[in-house]
Wavefront OBJ file of the C-alpha trace (Angstrom):
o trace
v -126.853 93.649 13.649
v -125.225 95.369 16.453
v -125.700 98.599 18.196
v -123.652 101.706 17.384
v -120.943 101.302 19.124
v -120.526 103.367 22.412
v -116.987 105.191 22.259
v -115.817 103.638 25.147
v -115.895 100.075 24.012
v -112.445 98.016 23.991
v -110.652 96.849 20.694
v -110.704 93.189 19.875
v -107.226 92.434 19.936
v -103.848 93.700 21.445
v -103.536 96.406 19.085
v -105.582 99.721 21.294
v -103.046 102.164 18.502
v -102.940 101.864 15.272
v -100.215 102.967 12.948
v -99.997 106.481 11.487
v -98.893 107.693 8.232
v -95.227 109.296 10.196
v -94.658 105.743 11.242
v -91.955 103.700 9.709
v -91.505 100.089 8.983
v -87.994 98.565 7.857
v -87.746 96.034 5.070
v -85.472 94.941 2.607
v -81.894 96.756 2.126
v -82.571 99.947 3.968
v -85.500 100.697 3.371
v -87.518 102.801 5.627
v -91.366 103.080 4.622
v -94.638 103.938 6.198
v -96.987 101.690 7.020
v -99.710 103.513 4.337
v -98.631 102.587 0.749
v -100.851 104.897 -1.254
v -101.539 103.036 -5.039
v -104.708 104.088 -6.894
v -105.538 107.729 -6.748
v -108.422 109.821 -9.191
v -106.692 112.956 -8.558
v -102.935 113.390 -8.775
v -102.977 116.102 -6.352
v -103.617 113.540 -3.056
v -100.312 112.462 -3.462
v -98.092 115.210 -2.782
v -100.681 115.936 -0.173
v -99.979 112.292 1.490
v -96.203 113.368 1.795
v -96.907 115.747 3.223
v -99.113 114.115 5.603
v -96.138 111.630 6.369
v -96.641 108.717 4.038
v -93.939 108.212 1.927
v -94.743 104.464 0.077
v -96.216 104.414 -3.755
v -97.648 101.317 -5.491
v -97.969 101.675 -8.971
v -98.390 98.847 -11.416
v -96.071 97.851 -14.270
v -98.530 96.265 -16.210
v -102.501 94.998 -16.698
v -103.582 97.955 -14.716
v -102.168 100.693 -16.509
v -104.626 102.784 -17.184
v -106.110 102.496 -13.382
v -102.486 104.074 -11.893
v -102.107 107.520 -14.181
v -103.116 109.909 -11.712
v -100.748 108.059 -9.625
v -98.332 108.157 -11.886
v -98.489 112.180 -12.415
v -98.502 112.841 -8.809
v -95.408 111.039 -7.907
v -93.751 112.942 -10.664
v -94.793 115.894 -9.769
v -93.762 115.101 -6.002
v -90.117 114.286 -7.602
v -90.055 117.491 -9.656
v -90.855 119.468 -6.380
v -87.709 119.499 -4.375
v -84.420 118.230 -5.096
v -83.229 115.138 -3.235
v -87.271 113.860 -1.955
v -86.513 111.378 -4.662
v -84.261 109.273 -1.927
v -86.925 110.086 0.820
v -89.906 108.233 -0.920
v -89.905 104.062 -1.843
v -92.412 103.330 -5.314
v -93.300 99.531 -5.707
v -94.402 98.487 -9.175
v -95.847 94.961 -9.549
v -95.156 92.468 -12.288
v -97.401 89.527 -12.970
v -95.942 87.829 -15.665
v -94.612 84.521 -14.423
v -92.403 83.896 -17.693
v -88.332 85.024 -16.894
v -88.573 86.943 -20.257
v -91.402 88.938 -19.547
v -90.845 89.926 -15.709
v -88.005 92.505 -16.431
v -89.033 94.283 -19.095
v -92.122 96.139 -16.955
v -89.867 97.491 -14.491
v -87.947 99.274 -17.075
v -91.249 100.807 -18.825
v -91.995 102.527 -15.592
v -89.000 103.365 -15.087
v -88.594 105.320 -18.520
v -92.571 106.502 -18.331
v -92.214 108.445 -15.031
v -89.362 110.919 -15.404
v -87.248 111.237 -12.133
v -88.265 108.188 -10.671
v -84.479 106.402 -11.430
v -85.361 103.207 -10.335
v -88.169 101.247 -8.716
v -87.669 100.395 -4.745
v -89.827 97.445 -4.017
v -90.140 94.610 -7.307
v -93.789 92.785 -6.238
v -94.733 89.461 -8.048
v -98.225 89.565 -8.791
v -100.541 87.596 -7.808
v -98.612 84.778 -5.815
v -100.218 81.149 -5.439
v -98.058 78.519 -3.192
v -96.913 75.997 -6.485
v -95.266 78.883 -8.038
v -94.209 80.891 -5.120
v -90.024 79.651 -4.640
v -89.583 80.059 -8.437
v -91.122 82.947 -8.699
v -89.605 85.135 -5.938
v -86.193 83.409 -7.183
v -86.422 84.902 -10.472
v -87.041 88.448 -8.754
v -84.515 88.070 -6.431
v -82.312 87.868 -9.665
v -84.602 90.867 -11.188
v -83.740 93.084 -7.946
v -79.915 92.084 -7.968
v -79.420 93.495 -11.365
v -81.665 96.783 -11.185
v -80.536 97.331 -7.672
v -83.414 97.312 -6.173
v -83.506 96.975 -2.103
v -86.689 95.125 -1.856
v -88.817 92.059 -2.930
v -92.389 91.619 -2.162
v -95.528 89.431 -3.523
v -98.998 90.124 -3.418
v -100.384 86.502 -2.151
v -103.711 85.027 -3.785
v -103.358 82.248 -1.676
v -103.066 82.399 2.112
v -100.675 79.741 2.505
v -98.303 80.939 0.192
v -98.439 84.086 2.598
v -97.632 81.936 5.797
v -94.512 80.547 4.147
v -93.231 83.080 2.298
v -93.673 85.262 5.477
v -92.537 83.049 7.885
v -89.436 82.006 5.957
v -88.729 85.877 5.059
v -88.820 84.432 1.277
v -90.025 88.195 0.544
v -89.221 91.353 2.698
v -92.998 92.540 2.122
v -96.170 90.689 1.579
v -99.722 92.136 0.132
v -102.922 89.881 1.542
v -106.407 90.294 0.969
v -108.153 90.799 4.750
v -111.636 92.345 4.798
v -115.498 92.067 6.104
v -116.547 89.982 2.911
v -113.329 88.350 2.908
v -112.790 87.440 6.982
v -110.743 84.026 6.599
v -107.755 85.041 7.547
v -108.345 85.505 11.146
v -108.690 81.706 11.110
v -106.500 80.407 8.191
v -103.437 82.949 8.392
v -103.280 84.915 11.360
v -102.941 82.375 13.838
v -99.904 80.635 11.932
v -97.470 83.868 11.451
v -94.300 83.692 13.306
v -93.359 86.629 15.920
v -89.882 87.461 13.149
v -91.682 87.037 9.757
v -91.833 89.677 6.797
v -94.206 92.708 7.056
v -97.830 92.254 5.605
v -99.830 95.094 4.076
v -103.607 94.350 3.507
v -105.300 94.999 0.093
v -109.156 95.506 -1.070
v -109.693 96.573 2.701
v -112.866 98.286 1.379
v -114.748 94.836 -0.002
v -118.051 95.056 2.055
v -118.338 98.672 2.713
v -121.947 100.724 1.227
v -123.112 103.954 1.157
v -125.326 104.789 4.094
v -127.901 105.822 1.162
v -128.100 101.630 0.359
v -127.846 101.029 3.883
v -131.209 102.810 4.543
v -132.552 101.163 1.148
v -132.007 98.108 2.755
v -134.112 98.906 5.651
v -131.055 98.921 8.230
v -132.150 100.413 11.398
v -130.912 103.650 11.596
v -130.120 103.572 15.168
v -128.033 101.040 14.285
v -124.232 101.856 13.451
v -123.634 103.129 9.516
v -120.012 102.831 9.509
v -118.025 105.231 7.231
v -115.391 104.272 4.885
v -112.350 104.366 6.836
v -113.803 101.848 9.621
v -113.229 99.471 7.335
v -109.258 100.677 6.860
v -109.715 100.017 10.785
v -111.150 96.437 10.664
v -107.560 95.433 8.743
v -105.610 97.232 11.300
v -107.256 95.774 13.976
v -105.249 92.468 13.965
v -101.857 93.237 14.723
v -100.606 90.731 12.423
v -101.600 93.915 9.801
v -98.329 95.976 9.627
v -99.921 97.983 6.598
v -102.257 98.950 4.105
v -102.043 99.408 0.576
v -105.148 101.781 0.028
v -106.753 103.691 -2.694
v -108.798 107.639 -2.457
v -109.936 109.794 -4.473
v -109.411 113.331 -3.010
v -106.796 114.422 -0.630
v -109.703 115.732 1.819
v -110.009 111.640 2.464
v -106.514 111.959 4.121
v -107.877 113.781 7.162
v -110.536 111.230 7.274
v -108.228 108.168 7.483
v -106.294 110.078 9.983
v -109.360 111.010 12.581
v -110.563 107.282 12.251
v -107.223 105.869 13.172
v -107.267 108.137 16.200
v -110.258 105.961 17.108
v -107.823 102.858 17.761
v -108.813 99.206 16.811
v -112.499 97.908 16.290
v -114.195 95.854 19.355
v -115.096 92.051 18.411
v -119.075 93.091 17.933
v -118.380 96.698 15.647
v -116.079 93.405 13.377
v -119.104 91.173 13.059
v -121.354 94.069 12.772
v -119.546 94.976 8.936
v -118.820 91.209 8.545
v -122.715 91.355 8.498
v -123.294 94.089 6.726
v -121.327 92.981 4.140
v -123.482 89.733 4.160
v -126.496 91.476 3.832
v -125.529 93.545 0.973
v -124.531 90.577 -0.901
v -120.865 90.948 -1.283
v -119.164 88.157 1.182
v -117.513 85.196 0.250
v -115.875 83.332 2.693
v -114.320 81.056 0.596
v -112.350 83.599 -1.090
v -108.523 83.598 -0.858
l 1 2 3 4 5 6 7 8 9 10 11 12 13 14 15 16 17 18 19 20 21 22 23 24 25 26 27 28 29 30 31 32 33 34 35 36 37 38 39 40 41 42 43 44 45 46 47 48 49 50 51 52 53 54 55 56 57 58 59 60 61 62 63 64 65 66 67 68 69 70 71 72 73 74 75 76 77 78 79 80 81 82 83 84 85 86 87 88 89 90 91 92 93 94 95 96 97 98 99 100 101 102 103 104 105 106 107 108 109 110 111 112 113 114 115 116 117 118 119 120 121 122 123 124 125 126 127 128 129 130 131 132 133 134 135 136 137 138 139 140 141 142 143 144 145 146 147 148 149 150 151 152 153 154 155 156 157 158 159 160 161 162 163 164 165 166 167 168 169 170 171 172 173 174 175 176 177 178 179 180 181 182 183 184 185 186 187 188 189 190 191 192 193 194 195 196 197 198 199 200 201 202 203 204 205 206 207 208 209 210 211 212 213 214 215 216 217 218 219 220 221 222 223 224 225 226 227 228 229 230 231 232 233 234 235 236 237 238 239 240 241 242 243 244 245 246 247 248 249 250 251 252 253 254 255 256 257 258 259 260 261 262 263 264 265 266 267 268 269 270 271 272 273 274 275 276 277 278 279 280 281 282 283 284 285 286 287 288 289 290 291
């Protein structure tokens, strides 16, 4: 365990700033979206309170986790039924993870007609990716996006080396992998082989590890010891600047502000990293071996 961290400690890597919710990354045809994609929410309200704030990326899912995305669902309608035109100023990704051609188009087209105003989905994201079914899959939405018009493909990797080559070869214009203090592999098995010109990743389940300081204390962790809050570990993924983005999850839009302050802070030094890669060992959740 490490001590808290004094504020004027280096970060680990290259990256001393990390992005901001006004920031903008281009991918696809056109696209311009910030580097915050904003997916599961518990009340509607934080979304039209994230525009607001500057993000302007939605991930909402087309199928097996229905239920999880309605808030989400509400507030990006109500966002569209606020102002005419900030339809063409927001991008929405919905995932598919069907691998069967006859079931991967239909999905698109229920969200389409279950979220009035929202026209069309921006980013089509194969679910789920591993590397034997990566070229046909991302073929068959290729063909998906070419009919529906939409300017962007992207996959959500399960397997680390299906995110180095479908990265590196630009096989998808955005790519979701799993990067966190339970889940620290990367830095070895992924970072290190991304090109300099590859496709933009986002990280997802960046908040595998993190406790409550409550179970912290239960634990018997010193208290003089750092108790990191939840956003730090939003600031472990963004630490390696091979993270362009975050796909991320809150429950109230007060948790905006939060996010905000903490990436103020700038990357994490090597020691705060192992000090939640051991906290998350301690508390019983890591597993290295996980993709």
């Amino acid at each position: 365990m490490r001590a808290k961290p004094s504020q004027a400690s280096k970060p680990s890597t290259k990256r001393r700033k990390l992005p901001r919710f006004k920031d903008r990354l281009s991918i696809g045809d056109g696209l311009a979206v910030s580097p915050f994609c904003l997916g599961i929410v518990t009340d509607w309200r934080v979304i039209p309170a994230a525009f607001e704030m500057g993000i302007n990326f939605f991930f909402i899912t087309t199928d097996m986790h229905w239920p999880l995305y309605e808030a989400t669902r509400k507030g990006v309608q109500a966002l569209i039924a606020s102002r005419r035109g900030i339809r063409d100023e927001i991008a929405v990704a919905g995932v598919c993870y069907p691998t069967q051609p006859e079931f991967c188009i239909a999905p698109f087209h229920e969200l389409v007609q279950a979220l009035p105003g929202l026209e069309r989905v921006d980013v089509l994201v194969a679910g789920g990716v591993y590397g034997p079914e990566l070229l046909g899959r991302i073929k068959m939405l290729r063909q998906v996006a070419a009919a529906r018009q939409a300017p962007a493909v992207a996959a959500s990797f399960h397997d680390r080396n299906a995110a180095i080559t479908g990265a590196n070869a630009s096989l998808v214009d955005l790519g979701y992998i799993r990067y966190n203090p339970a889940h620290p592999r990367a830095k070895e098995d992924l970072f290190p082989h991304l090109h300099a010109r590859r496709a933009p990743l986002y990280n997802f389940k960046s908040m595998r590890g993190y406790v409550g300081h409550d179970k912290l204390k239960a634990l018997g962790v010193d208290p003089s010891l750092w108790y990191p809050e939840a956003p730090d570990y939003y600031r472990y993924a963004l630490s390696r600047p091979q993270m362009d983005g975050l796909l991320f999850a809150l429950d109230h839009a007060s948790q905006l502000g939060a996010l905000e302050a903490a990436l103020k802070k700038g990357g994490l030094t090597p020691a705060e990293e192992e000090h939640l890669e051991e906290l998350a060992i301690l508390t019983g959740q890591s597993d290295h071996r996980m993709q």
